[in-house]
C-alpha positions in Angstrom: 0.0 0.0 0.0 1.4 3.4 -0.7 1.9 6.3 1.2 -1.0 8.5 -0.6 -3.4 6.0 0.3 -5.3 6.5 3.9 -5.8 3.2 6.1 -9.0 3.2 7.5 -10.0 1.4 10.7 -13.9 0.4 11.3 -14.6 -0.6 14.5 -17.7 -2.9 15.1 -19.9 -1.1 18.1 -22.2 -3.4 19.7 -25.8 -1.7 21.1 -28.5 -3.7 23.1 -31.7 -2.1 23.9 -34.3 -4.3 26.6 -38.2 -3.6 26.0 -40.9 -3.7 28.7 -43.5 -6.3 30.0 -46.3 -6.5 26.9 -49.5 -6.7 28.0 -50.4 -10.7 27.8 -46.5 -10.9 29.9 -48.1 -8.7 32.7 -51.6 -10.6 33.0 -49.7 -13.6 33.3 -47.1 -11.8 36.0 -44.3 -12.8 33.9 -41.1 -11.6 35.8 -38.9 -9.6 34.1 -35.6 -11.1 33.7 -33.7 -8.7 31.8 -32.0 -5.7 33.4 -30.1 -3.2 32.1 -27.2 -0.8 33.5 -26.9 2.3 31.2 -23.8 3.4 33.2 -21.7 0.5 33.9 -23.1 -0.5 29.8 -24.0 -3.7 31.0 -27.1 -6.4 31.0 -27.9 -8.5 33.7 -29.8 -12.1 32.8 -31.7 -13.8 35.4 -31.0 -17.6 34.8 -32.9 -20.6 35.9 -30.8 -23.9 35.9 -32.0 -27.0 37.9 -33.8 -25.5 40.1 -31.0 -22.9 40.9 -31.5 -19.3 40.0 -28.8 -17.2 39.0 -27.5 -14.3 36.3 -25.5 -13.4 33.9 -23.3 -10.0 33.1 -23.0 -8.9 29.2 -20.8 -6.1 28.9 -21.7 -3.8 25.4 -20.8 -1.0 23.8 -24.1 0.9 24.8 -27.2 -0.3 26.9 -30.4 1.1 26.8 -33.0 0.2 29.2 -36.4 -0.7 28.3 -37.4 3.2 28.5 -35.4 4.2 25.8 -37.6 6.0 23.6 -36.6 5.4 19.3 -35.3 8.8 19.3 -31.8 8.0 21.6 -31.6 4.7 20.5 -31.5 6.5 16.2 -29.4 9.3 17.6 -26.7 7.3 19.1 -26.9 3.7 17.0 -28.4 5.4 12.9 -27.3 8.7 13.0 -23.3 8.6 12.9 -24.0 5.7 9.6 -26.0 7.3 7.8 -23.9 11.3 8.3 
């Protein structure tokens, strides 16, 4: 490659977002077994394994909780694409 041309990096960026309870998961008191840490950009998994309940840390690039509204989620996952 010579020196006139530019090497460009892309870098992968990994965003989750969690939804809320529907309706038919609330009238059957479905628990929610999702939770999400904006700050620490983490997701926390509630598992269920023999009888033994635990969870599970993912670690991400950005988190947003299930009260993100489509506006942040666009601004901060679309936007810097399709600039």
């Amino acid at each position: 490659m010579g020196d006139d041309k530019k090497v460009r990096m892309d870098h992968i960026k990994v965003m989750v977002r969690s939804r809320p309870l529907n309706e038919q998961e609330k009238a059957s008191n479905a628990q929610v077994m999702v939770t999400c840490d904006s700050s620490s950009r983490s997701v926390n998994v509630a598992t269920r394994v023999g009888g033994k309940t635990g969870k599970k840390k993912y670690h991400f690039d950005r988190v947003f909780g299930q009260y993100a509204t489509q506006e942040e989620v666009y601004s901060a996952a679309v936007q810097p694409i399709v600039k």
